[in-house]
C-alpha positions in Angstrom: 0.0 0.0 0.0 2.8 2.5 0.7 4.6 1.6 -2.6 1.2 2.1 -4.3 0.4 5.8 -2.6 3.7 6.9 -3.5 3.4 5.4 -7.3 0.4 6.9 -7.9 0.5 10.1 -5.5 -1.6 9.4 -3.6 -2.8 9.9 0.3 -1.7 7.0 2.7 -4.2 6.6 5.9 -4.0 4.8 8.7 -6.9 2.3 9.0 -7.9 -0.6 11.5 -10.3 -3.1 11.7 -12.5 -3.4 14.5 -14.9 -6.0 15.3 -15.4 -5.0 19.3 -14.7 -1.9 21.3 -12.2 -2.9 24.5 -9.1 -5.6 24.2 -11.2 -7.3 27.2 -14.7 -8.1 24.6 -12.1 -10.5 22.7 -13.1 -13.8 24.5 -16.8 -12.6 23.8 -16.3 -12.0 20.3 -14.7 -15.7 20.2 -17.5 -17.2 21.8 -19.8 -15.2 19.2 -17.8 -16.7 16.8 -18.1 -20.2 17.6 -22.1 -19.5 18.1 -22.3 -18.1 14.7 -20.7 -20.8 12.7 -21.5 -23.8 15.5 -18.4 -25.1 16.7 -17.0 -25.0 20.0 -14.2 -22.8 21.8 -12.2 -26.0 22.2 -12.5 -27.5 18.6 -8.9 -26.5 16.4 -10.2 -26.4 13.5 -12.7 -23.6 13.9 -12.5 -19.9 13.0 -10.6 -17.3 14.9 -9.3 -14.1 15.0 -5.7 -13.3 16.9 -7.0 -12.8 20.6 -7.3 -8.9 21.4 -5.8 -7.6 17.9 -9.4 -6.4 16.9 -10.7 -3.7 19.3 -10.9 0.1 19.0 -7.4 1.5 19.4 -6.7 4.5 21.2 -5.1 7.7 19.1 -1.5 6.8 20.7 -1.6 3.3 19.7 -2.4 3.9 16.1 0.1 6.7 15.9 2.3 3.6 17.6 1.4 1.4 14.8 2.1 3.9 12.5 5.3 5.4 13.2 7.1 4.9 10.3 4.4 6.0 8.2 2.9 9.3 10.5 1.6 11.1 7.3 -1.1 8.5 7.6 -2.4 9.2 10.8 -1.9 12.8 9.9 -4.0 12.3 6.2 -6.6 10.2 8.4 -7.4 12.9 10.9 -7.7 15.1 8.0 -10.4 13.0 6.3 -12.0 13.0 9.9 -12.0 16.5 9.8 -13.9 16.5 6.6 -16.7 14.0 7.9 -19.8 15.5 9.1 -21.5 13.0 11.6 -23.5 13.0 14.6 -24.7 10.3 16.6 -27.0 10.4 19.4 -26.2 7.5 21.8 -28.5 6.2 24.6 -31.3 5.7 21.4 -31.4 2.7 19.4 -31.9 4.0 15.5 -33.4 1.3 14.0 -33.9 1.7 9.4 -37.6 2.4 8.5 -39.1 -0.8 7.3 -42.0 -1.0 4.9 -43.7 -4.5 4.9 -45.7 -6.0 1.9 -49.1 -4.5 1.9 -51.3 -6.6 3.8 -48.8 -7.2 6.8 -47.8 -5.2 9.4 -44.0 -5.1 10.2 -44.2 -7.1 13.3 -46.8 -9.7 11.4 -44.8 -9.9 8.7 -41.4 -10.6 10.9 -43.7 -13.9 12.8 -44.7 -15.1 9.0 -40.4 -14.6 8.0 -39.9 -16.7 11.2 -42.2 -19.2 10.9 -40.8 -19.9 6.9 -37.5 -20.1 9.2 -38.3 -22.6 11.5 -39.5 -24.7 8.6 -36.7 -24.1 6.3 -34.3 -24.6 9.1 -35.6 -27.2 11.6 -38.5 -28.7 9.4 -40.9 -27.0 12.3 -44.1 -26.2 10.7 -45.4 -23.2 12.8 -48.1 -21.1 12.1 -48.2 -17.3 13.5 -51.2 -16.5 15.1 -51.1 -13.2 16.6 -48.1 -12.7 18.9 -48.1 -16.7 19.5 -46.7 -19.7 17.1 -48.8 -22.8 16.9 -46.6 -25.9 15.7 -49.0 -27.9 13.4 -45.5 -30.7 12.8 -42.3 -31.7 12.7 -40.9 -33.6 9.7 -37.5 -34.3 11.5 -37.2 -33.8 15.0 -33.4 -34.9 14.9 -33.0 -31.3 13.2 -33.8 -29.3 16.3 -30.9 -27.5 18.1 -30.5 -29.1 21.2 -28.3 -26.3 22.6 -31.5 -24.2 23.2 -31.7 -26.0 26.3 -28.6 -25.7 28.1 -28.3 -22.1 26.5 -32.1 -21.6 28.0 -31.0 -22.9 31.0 -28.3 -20.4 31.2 -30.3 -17.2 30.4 -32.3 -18.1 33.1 -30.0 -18.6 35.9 -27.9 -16.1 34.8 -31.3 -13.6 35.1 -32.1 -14.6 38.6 -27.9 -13.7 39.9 -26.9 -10.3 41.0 -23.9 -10.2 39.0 -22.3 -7.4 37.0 -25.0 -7.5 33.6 -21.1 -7.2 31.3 -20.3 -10.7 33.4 -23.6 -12.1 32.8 -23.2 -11.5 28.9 -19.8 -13.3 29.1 -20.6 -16.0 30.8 -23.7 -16.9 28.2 -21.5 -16.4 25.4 -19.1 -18.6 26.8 -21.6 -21.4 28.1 -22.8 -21.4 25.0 -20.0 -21.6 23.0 -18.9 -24.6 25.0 -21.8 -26.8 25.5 
């Protein structure tokens, strides 16, 4: 990259790639991991990321990074400067969604799940209201077991005091392993 900004004149910035906010969320993001593509924390073969590589670095550890390039931090704060953007935290900003006519977005969300639960697990489940009525099951071997211990989890991980940040580790990682 530095070869090609100085080939063809052009700005070098400093760039990272973030997948969680603090070096401490990297055990969480593992056990994510291994949830979204169902393996477990102990299995080799599974997808990782280098522990801790993947958080939100401060300003002195980029310029760290970066030191024998510092006209890319110094170009990226620049492009910063030219970036116009407000966020309001503490408000969850959720994209508009228009259903297909007939449906309202929460009715049609209950007919996408129920399509899901059949595509998925063979579950044939039919949305009436705010409940799902199973009518079947073509194959019951096709439904995740690890909704129970993960259930199980939620719940007594609920009814304990702990730090809510603990709570959310300890899931993931229950999850992840069982």
């Amino acid at each position: 990259m530095i070869q090609w900004a100085k080939e063809f004149g052009l700005k070098l910035i400093a760039t990272n790639d973030v997948h969680y906010i603090e070096k401490s969320h990297s055990h969480a993001h593992d056990c994510l991991i291994c949830i979204g593509t169902q393996t477990q924390l102990a299995d080799t073969k599974r997808m990782r990321y280098e522990p801790e590589q993947f958080y939100l670095r401060t300003a002195e550890e980029m310029k760290a990074r970066f030191a024998e390039t510092p006209e890319a931090v110094k170009n990226t704060l620049e492009v910063a400067g030219k970036c116009n953007l407000e966020i309001e935290f503490g408000k969850l900003h959720f994209p508009v969604f228009a259903p297909p006519e007939h449906f309202t977005r929460e009715g049609y969300l209950r007919k996408l799940i129920a399509e899901g639960l059949l595509h998925r697990y063979t579950l044939h489940a039919k949305a009436e209201g705010k409940e799902f009525v199973v009518e079947g099951i073509d194959d019951p071997k096709r439904l995740p077991t690890y909704q129970v211990p993960v259930a199980a989890e939620v719940t007594r991980l609920k009814s304990n005091s702990d730090d809510t940040g603990q709570k959310k580790n300890e899931l993931l990682t229950s999850a992840a392993t069982t």
